[in-house]
N, C-alpha and C positions, 0 to 999 in steps of 0.2 A: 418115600418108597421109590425103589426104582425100576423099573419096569426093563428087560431084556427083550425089547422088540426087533424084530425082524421088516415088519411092516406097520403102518400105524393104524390103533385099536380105536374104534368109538364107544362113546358111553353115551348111554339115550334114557333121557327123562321125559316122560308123557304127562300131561298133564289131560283130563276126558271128560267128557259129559254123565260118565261112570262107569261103570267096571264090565259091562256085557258086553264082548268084542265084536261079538255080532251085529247091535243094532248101535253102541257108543262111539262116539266120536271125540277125535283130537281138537283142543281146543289152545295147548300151546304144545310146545318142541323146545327142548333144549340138548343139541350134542357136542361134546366135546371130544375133538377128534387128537388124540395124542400120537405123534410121530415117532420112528426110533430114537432121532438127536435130542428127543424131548421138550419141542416144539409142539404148543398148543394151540389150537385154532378151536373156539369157541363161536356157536350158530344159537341163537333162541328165537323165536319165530311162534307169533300168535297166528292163531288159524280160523277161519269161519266154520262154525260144524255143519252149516244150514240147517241147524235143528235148536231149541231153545234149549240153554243150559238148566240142567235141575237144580232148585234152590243148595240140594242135597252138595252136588258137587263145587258151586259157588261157595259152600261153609267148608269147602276144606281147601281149594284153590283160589275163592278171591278173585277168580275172574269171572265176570258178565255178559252176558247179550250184547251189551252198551260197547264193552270192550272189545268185542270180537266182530260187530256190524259192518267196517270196514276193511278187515283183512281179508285178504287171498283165501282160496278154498282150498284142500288137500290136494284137488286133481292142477291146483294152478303154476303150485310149486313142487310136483312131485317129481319133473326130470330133473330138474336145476340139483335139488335134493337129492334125487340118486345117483347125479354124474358129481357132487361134491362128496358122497360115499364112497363111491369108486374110486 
């Protein structure tokens, strides 16, 4: 498919501790940022929720406490993150 851009589109894939966006948290990030030349630049990024993941959401993502214990927290990498959106 070919896409007629103007400027480049991101697609964003969340991965969460579940589906309430009020009390749920990001626990990976995946965006792919497509430019008009149709140059791709690809970002995925595990996240700390500071909250223990639900057995619930580990059966459908696969990610753990164990796995997430040492990454960054949302607030660590959130300007880096919006100045590579911009």
């Amino acid at each position: 498919m070919k896409l007629n851009l103007k400027n480049p589109i991101i697609f964003l894939d969340l991965e969460t501790t579940g589906v309430d966006p009020a009390k749920d948290r990001i626990v990976e990030m995946s965006l792919v940022k497509v430019y008009p030349d149709g140059q791709r630049d690809i970002k995925t990024r595990r996240i700390n929720p500071e909250m223990p993941i639900p057995p619930q959401a580990t059966e459908v993502h696969h990610i753990t406490d164990e796995d997430v214990k040492d990454c960054p927290r949302f607030r660590e990498i959130a300007k880096s993150l919006a100045t590579w959106i911009e």
